[in-house]
N, CA, C and O atoms as a GROMACS GRO file, in nm:
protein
  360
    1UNK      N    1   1.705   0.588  -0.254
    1UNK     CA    2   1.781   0.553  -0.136
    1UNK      C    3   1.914   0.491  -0.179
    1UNK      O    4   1.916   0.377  -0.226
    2UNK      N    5   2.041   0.576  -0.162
    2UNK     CA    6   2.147   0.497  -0.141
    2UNK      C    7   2.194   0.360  -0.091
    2UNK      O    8   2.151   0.337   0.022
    3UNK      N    9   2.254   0.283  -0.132
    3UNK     CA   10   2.294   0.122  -0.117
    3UNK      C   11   2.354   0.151   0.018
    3UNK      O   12   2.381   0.270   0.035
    4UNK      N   13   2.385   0.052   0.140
    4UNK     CA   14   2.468   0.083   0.212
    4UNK      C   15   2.607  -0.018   0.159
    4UNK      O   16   2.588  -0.111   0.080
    5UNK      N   17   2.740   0.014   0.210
    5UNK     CA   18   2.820  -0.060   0.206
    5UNK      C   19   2.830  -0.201   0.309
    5UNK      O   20   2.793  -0.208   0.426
    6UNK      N   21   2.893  -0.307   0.225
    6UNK     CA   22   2.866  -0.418   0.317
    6UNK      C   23   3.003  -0.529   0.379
    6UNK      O   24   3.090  -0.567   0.300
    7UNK      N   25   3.004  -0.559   0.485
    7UNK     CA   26   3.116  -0.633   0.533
    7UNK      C   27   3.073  -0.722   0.558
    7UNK      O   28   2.952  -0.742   0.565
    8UNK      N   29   3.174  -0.816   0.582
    8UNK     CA   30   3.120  -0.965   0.664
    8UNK      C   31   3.271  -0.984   0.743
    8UNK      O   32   3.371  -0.925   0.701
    9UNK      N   33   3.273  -1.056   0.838
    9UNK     CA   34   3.361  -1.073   0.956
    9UNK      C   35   3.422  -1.181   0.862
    9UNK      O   36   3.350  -1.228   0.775
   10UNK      N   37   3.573  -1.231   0.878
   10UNK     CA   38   3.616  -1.333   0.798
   10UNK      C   39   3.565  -1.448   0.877
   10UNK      O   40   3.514  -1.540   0.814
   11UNK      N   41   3.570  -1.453   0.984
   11UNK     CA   42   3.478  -1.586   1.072
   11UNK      C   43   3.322  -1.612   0.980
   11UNK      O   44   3.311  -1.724   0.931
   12UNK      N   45   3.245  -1.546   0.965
   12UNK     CA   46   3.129  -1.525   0.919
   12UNK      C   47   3.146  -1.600   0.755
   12UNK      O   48   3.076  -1.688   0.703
   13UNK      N   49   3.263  -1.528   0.703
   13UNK     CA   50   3.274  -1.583   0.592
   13UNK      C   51   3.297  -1.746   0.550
   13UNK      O   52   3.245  -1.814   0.461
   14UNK      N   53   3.400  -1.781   0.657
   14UNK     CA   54   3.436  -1.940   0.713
   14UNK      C   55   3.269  -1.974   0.695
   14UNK      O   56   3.227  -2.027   0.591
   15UNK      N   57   3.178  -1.938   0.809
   15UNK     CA   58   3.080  -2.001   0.782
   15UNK      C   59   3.015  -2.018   0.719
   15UNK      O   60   2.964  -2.130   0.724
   16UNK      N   61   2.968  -1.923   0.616
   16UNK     CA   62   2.925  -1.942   0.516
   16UNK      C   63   2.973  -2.086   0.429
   16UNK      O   64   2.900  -2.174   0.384
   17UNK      N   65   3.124  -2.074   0.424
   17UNK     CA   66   3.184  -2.191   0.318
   17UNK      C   67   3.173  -2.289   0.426
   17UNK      O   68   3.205  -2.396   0.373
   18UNK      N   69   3.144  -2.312   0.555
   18UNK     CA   70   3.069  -2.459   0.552
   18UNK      C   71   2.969  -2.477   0.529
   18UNK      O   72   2.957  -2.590   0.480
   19UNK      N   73   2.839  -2.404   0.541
   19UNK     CA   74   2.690  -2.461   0.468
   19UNK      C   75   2.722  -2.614   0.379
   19UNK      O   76   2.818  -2.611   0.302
   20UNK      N   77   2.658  -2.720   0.388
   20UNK     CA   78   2.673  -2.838   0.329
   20UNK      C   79   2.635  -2.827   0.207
   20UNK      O   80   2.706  -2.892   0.130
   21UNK      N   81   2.526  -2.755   0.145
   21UNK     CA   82   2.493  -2.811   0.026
   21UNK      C   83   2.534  -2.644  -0.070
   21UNK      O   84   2.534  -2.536  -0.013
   22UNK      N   85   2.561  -2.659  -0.195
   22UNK     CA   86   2.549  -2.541  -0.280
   22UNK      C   87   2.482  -2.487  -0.294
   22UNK      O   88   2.514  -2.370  -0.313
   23UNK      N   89   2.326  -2.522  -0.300
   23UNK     CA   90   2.177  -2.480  -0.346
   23UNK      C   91   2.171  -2.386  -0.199
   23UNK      O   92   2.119  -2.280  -0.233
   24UNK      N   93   2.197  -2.381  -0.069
   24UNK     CA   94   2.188  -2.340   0.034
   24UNK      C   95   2.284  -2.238   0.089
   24UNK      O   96   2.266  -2.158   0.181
   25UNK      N   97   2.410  -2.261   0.000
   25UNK     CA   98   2.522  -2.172   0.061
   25UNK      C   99   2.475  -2.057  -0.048
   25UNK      O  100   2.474  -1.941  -0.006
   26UNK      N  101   2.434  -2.084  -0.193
   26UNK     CA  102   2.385  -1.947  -0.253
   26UNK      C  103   2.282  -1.861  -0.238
   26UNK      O  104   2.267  -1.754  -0.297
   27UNK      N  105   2.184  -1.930  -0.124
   27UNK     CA  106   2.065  -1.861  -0.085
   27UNK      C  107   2.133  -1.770   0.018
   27UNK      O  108   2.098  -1.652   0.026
   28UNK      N  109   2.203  -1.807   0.075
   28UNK     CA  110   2.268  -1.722   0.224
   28UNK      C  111   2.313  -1.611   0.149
   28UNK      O  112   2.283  -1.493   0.163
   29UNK      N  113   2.387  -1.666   0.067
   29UNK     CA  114   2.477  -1.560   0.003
   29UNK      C  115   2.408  -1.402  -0.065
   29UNK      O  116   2.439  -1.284  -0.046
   30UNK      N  117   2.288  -1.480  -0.163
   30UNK     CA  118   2.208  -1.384  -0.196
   30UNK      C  119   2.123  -1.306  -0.106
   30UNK      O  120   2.115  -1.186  -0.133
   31UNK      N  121   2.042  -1.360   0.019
   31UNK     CA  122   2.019  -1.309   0.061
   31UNK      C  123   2.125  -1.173   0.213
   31UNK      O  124   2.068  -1.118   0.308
   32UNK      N  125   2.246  -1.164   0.184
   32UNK     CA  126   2.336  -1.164   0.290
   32UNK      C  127   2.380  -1.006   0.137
   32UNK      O  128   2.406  -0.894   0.180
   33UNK      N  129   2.381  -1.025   0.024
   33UNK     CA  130   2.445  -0.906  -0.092
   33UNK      C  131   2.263  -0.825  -0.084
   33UNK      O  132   2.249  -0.714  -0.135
   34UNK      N  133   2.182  -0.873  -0.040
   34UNK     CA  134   2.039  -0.796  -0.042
   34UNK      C  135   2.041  -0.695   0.053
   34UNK      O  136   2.008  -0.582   0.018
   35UNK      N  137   2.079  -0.718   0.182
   35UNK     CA  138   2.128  -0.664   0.317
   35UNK      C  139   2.179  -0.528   0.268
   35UNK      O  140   2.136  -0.433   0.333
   36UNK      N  141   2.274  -0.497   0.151
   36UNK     CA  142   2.285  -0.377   0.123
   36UNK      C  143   2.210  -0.282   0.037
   36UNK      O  144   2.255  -0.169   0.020
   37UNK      N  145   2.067  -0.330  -0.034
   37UNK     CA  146   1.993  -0.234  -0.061
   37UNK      C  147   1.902  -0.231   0.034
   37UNK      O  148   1.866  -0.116   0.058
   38UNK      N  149   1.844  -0.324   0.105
   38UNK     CA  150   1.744  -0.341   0.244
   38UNK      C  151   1.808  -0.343   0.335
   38UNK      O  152   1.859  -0.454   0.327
   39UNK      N  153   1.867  -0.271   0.474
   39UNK     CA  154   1.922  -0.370   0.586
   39UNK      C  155   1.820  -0.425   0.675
   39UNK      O  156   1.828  -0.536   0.729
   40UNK      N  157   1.714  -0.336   0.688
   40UNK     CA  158   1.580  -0.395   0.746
   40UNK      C  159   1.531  -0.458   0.653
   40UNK      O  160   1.444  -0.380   0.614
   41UNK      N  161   1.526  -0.554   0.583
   41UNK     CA  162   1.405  -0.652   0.479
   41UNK      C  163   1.285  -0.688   0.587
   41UNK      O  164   1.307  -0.705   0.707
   42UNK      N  165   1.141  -0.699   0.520
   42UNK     CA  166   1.065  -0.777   0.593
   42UNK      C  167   1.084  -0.900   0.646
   42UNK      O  168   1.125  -0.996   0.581
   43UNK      N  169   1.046  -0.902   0.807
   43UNK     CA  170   1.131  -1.039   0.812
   43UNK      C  171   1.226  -1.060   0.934
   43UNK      O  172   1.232  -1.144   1.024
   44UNK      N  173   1.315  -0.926   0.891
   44UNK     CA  174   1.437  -0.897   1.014
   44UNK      C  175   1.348  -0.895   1.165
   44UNK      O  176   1.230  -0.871   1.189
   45UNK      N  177   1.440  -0.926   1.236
   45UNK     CA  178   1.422  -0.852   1.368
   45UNK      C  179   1.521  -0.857   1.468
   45UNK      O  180   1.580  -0.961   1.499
   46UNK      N  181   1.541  -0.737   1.523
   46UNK     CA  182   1.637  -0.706   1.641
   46UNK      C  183   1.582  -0.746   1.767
   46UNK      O  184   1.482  -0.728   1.837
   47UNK      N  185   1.743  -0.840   1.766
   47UNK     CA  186   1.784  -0.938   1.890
   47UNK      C  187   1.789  -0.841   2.011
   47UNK      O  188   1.826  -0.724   2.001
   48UNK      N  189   1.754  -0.892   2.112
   48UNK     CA  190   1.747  -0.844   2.234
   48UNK      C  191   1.866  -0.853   2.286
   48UNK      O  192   1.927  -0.957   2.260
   49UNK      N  193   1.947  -0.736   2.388
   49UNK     CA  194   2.066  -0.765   2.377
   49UNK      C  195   2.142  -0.609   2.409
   49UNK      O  196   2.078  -0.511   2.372
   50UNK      N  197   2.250  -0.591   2.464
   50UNK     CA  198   2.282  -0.463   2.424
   50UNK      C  199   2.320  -0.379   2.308
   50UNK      O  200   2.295  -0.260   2.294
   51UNK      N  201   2.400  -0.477   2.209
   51UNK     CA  202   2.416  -0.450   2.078
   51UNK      C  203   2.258  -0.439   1.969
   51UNK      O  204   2.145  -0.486   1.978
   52UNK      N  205   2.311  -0.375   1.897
   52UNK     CA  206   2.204  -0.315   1.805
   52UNK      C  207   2.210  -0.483   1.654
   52UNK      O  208   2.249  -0.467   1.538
   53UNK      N  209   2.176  -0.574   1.693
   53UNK     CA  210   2.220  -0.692   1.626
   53UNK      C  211   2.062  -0.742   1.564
   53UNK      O  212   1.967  -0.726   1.641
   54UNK      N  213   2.035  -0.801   1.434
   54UNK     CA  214   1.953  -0.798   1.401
   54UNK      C  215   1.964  -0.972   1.342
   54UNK      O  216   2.038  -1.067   1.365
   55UNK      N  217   1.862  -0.952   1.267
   55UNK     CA  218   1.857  -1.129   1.281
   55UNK      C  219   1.835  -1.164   1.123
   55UNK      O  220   1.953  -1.194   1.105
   56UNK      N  221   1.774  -1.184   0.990
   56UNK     CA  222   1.673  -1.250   0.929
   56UNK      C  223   1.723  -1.374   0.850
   56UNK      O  224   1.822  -1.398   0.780
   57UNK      N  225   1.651  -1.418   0.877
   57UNK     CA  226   1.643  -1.620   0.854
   57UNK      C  227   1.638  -1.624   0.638
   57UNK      O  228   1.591  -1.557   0.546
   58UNK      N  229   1.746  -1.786   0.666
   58UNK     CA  230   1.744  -1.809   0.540
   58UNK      C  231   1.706  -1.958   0.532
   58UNK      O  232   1.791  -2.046   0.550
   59UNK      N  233   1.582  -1.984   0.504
   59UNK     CA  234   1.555  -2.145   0.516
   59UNK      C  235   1.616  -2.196   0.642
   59UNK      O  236   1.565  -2.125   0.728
   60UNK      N  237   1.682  -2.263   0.691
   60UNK     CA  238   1.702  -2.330   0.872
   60UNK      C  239   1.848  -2.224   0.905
   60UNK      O  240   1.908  -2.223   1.012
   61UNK      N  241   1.868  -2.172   0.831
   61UNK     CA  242   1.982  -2.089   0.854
   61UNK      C  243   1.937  -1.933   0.897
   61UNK      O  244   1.832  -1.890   0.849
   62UNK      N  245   2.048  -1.818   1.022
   62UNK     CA  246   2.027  -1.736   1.041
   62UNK      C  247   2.185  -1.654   0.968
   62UNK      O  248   2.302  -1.687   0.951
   63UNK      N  249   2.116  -1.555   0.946
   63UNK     CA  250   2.228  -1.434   0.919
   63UNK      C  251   2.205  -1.280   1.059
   63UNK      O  252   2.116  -1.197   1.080
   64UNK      N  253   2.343  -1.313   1.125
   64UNK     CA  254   2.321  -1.231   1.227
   64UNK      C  255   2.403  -1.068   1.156
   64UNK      O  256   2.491  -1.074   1.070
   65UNK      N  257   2.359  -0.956   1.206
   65UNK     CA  258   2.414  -0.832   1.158
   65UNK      C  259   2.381  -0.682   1.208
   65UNK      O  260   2.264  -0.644   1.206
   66UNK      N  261   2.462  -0.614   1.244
   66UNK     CA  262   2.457  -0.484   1.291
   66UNK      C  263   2.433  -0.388   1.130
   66UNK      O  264   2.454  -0.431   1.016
   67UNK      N  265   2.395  -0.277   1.162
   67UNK     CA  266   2.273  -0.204   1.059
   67UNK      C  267   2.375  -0.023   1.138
   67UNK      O  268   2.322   0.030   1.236
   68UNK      N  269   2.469   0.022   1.096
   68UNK     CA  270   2.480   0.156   1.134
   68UNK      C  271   2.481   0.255   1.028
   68UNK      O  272   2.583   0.283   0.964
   69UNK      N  273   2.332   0.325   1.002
   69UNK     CA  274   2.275   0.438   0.927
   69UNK      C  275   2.370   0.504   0.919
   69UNK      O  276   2.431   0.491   0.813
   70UNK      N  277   2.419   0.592   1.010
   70UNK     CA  278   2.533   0.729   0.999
   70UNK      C  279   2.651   0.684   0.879
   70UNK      O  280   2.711   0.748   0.792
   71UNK      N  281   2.652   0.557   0.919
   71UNK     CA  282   2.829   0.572   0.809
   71UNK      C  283   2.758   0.475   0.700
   71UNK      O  284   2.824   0.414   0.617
   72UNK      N  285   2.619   0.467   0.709
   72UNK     CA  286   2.596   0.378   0.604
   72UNK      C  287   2.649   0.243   0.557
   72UNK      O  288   2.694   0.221   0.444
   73UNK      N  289   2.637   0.144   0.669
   73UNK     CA  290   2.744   0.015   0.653
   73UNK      C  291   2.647  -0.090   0.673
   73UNK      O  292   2.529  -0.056   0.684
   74UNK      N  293   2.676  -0.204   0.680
   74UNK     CA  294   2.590  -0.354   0.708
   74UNK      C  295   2.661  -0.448   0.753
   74UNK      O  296   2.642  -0.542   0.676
   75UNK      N  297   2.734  -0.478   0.836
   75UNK     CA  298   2.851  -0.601   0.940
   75UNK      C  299   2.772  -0.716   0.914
   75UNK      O  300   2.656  -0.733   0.954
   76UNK      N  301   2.837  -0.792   0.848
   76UNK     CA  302   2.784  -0.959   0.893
   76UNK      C  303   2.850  -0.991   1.035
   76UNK      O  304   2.968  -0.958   1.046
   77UNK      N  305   2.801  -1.040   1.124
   77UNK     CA  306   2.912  -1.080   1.237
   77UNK      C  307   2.875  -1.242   1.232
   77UNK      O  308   2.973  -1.308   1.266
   78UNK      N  309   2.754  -1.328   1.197
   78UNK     CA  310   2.754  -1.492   1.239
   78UNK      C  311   2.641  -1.516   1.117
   78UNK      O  312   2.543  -1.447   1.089
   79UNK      N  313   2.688  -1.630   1.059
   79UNK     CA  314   2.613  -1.702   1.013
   79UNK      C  315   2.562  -1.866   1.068
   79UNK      O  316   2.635  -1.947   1.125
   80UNK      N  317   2.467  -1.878   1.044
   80UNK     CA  318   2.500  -2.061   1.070
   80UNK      C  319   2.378  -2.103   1.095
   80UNK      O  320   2.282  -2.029   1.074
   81UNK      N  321   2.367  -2.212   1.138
   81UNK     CA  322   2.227  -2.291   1.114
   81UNK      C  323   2.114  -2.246   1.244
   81UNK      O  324   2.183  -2.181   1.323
   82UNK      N  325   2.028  -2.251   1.276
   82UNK     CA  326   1.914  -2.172   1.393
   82UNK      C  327   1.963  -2.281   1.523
   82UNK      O  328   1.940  -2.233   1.634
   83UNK      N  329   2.006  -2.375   1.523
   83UNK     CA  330   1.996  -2.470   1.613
   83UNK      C  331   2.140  -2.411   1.663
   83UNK      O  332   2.156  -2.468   1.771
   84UNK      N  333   2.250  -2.328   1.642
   84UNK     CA  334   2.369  -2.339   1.636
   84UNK      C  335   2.407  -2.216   1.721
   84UNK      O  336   2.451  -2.211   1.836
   85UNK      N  337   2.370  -2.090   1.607
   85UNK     CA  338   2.368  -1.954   1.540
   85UNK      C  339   2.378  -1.865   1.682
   85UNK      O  340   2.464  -1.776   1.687
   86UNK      N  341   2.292  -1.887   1.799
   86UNK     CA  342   2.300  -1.814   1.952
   86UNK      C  343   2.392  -1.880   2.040
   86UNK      O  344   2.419  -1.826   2.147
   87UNK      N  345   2.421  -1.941   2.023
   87UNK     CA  346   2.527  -1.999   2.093
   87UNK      C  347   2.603  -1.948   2.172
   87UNK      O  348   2.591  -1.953   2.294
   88UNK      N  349   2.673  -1.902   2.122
   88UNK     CA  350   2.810  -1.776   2.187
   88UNK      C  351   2.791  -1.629   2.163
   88UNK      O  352   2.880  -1.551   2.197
   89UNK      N  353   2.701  -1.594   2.117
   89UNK     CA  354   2.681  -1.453   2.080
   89UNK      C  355   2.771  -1.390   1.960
   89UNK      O  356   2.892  -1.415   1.952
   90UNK      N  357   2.707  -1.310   1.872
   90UNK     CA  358   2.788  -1.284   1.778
   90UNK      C  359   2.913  -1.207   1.809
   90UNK      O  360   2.993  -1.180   1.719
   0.00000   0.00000   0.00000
């Protein structure tokens, strides 16, 4: 199976570089560069919603992301903590 290619929104990226601690901003991270050999990992699940937006959790943190097969891609659109993360919609 081919890798897909991967983006992240520069907002998304902002969030990432606030995560407070280092030990936590590299778990996001790693798990967020995994997204392109898995975009479904065990785990994921798609948000209810009209967008095709998917979810999977990193310790109290979510990584939100659209998954489009045809062009083979992976969008980060929100990162941020579970208490936070639905807020405004990605």
């Amino acid at each position: 199976m081919a890798a897909y290619s991967l983006s992240i929104k520069p907002s998304a990226v902002e969030e990432v570089e606030e995560i407070s601690t280092k030990r936590d901003r590299q778990r996001v991270v790693r798990r967020i560069a995994a997204l392109a050999a898995e975009p479904r990992p065990r785990g994921c699940e798609k948000l209810t919603g009209p967008a095709d937006v998917y979810r999977v959790r990193q310790g109290p943190y979510r990584i939100l992301y659209v998954v489009d097969d045809a062009a083979r891609t992976v969008d980060v659109l929100k990162v941020g903590h579970r208490r936070e993360v639905y807020r405004h919609g990605p």
